[in-house]
C-alpha positions as CSV (number, residue, x, y, z in Angstrom):
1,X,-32.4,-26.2,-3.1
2,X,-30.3,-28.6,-0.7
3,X,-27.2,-30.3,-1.6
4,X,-29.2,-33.0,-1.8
5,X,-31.4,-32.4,-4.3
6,X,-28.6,-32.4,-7.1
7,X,-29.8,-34.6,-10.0
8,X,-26.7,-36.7,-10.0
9,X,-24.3,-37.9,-7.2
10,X,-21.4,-37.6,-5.9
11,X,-19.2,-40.5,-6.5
12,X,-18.0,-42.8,-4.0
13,X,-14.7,-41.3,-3.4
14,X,-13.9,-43.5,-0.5
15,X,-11.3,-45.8,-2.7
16,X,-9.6,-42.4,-3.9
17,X,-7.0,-40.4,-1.4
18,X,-8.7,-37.3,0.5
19,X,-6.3,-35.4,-1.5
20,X,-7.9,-36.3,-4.6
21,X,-9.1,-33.2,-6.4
22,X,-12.8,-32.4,-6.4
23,X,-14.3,-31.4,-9.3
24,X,-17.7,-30.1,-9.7
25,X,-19.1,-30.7,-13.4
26,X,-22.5,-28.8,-14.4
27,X,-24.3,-30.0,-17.3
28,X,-27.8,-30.2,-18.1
29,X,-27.7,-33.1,-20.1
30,X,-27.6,-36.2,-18.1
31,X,-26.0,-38.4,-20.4
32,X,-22.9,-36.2,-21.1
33,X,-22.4,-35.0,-17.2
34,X,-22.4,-39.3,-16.1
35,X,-20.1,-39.8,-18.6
36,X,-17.4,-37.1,-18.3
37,X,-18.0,-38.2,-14.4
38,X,-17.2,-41.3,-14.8
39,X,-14.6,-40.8,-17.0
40,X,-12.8,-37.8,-14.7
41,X,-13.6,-40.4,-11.4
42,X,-11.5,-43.2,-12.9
43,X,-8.7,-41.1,-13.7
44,X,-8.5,-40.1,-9.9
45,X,-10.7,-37.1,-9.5
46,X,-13.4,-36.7,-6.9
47,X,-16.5,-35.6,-8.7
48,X,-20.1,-34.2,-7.8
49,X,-22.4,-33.9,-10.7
50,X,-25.3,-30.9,-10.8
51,X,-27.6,-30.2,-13.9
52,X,-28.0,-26.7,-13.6
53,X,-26.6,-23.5,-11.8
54,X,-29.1,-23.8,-8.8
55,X,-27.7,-27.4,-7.9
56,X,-24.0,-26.2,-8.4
57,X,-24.8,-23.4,-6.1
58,X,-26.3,-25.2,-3.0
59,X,-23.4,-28.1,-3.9
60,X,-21.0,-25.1,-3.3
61,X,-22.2,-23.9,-0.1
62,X,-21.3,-27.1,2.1
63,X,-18.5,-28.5,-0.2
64,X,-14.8,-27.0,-1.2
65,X,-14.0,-27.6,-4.6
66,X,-11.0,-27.8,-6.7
67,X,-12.1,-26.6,-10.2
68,X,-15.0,-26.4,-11.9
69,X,-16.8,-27.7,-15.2
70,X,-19.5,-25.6,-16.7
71,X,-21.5,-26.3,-20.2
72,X,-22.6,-22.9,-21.5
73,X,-26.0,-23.8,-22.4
74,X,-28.2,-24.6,-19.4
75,X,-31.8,-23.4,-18.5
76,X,-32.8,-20.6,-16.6
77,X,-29.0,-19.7,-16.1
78,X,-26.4,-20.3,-18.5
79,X,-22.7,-21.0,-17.7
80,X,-21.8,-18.0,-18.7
81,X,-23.4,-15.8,-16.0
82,X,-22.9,-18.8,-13.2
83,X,-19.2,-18.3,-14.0
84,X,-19.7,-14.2,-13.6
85,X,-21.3,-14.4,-10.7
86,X,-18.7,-16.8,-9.2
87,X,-15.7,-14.7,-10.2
88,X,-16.9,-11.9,-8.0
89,X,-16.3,-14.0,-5.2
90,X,-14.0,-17.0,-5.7
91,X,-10.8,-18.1,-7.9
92,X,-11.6,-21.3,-8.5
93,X,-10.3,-22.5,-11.6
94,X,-13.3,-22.7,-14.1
95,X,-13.1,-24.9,-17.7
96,X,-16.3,-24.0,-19.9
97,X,-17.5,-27.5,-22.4
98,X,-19.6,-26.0,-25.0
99,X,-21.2,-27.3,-28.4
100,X,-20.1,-23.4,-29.5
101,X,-16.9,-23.1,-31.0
102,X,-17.1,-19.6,-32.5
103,X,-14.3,-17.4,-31.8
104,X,-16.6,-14.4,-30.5
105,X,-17.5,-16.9,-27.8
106,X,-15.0,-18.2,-26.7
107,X,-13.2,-14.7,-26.1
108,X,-16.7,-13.8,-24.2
109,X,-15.8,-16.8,-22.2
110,X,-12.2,-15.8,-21.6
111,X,-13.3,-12.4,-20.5
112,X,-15.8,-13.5,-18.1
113,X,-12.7,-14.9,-16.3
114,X,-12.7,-18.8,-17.0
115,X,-9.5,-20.8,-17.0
116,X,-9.9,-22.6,-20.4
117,X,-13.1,-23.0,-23.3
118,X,-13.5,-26.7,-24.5
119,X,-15.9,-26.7,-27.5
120,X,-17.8,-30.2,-27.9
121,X,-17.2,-32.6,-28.7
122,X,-13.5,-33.1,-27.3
123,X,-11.0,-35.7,-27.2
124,X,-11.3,-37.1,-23.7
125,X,-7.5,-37.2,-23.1
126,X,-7.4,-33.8,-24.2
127,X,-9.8,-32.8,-22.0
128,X,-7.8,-35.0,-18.9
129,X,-4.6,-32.7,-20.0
130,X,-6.6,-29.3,-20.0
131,X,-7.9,-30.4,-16.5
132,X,-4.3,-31.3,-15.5
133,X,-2.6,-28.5,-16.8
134,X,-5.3,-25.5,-15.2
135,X,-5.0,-27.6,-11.9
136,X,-0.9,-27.5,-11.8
137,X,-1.4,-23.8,-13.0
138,X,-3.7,-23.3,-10.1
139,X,-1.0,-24.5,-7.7
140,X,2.0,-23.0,-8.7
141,X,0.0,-19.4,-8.4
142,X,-1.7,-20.2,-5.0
143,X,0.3,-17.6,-2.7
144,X,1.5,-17.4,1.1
145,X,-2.8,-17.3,2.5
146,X,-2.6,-21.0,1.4
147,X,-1.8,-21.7,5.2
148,X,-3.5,-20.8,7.9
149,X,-2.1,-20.0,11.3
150,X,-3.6,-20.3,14.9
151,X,-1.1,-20.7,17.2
152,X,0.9,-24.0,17.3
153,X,-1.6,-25.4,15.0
154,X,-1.0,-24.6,11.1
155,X,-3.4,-25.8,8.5
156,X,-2.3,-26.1,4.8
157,X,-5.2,-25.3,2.7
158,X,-4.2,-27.2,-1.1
159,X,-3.1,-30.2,1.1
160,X,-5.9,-30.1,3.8
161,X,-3.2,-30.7,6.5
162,X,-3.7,-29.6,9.9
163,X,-0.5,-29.5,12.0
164,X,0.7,-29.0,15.6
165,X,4.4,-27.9,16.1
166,X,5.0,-30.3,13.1
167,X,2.6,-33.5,14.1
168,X,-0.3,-34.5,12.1
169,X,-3.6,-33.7,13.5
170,X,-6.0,-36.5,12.0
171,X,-9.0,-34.9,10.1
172,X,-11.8,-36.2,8.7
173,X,-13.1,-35.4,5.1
174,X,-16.1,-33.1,6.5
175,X,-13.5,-31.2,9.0
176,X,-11.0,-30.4,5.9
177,X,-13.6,-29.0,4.2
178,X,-14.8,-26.5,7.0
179,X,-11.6,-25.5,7.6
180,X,-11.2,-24.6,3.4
181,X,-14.7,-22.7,3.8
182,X,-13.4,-20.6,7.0
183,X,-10.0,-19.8,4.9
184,X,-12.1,-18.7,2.0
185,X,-13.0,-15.6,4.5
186,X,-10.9,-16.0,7.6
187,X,-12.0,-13.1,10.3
188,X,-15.7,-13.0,9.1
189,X,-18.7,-14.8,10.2
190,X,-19.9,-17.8,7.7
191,X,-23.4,-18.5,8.7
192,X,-24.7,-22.0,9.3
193,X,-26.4,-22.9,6.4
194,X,-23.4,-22.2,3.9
195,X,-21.8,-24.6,6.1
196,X,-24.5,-27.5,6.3
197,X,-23.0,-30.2,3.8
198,X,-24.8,-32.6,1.8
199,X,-26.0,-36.7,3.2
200,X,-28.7,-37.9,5.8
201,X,-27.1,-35.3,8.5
202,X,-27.0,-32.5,6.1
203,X,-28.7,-29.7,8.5
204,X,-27.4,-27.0,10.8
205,X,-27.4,-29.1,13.8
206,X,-25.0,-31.5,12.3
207,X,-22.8,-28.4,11.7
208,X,-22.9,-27.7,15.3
209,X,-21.9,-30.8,16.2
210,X,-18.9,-30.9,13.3
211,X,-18.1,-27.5,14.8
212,X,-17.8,-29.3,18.4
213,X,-15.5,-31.7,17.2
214,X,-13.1,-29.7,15.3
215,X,-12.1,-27.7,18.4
216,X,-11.6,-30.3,20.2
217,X,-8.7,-30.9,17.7
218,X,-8.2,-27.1,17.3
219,X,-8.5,-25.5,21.1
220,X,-6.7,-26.1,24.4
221,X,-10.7,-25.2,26.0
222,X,-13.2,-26.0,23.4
223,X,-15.7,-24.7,26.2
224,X,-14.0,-21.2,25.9
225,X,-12.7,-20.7,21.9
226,X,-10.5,-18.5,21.1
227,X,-9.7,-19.7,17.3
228,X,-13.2,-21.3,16.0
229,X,-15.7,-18.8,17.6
230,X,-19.6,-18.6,17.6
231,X,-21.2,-15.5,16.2
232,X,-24.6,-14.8,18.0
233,X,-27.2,-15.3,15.2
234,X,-24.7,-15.4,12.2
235,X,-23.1,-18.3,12.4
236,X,-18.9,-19.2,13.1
237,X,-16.3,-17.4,12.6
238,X,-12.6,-18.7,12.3
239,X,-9.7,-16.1,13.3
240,X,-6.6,-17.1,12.2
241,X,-3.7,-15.0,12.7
């Protein structure tokens, strides 16, 4: 399934700063998932909505976010095992929004790794201040890897900032993103379709041309790379040092 074919949008996010966190709520229930997004949008968050696990996966391969939202109950997988299955891989902070409130539950949820275990219904501004507090949580813990270093350039991962000796290398929304991908595994191939995003030019050529553009920012030869490198019939590969 494409990024595309999420049932649900992402909201315009282009009155909201790009350092705006992105959260990525999954909920099979339409009405619920439009509301909490509209509600977490006008209170500054960048949101894409999915119905299922399946759309939050192929949201996740093109897209970095900040924390997720999963309800527990959803066909075919539930949030439970989507949140497993992430925790073998990633650390982004998760908050499970469940109609089930029984204490066996929500320690199954705690175990599987998850930041925090909302039962439904919840006080929206309680909800805002669980968001807000796993968020400042997730900050204070991130560690020295939140930068990245290839020669004079350094790029700050929370922040999104790419720097030169100290300058302010101008990125777009797209290029931030790869870069967060890349220092989710930097030094190892990330093939082309993880890294195709989602709109009309959502494809691997696109990516190839994204990829063209960000060493022009990044290499002193973008015709010869020696940071952002191409990995015969894998993908790109980002070494940072």
């Amino acid at each position: 399934m494409s990024v595309r074919a999420i049932h649900g949008s992402s909201r315009n996010s282009n009155q909201l700063p790009d350092e705006a966190p992105h959260i990525l709520v999954v909920d099979d229930d339409q009405r619920i998932r439009d509301l909490l997004g509209k509600y977490l949008y006008d209170h500054g968050y960048r949101i894409t909505l999915a119905k299922d696990a399946a759309s939050a996966r192929a949201a996740m391969r093109g897209l970095i976010f900040d924390m997720l939202i999963l309800d527990v109950t959803m066909p075919d997988e539930t949030g439970m095992e989507f949140a497993k299955k992430i925790r073998q891989q990633s650390q982004v902070p998760i908050l499970m929004l469940t109609a089930r409130s029984e204490p066996d539950d929500r320690i199954r949820g705690l175990e599987t790794g998850v930041d925090d275990y909302v039962p439904k219904p919840c006080e929206p501004r309680e909800l805002l201040l669980r968001i807000n507090n796993i968020l400042k949580r997730a900050e204070i813990s991130a560690d020295e890897n939140s930068e990245l270093h290839m020669g004079s350039f350094v790029f700050h991962v929370a922040r999104g900032e790419l720097k030169r000796d100290g300058e302010s290398i101008k990125l777009t929304e797209r290029e931030r993103d790869l870069l967060r991908l890349f220092a989710q595994r930097p030094g190892a191939p990330i093939p082309r379709h993880e890294l195709a995003t989602s709109g009309a030019n959502g494809s691997e050529r696109a990516v190839d041309v994204q990829i063209n553009r960000l060493r022009r920012k990044l290499e002193s030869d973008p015709s010869n790379p020696v940071y952002l490198q191409t990995v015969r019939g894998k993908g790109y590969i980002l070494h940072a040092e």
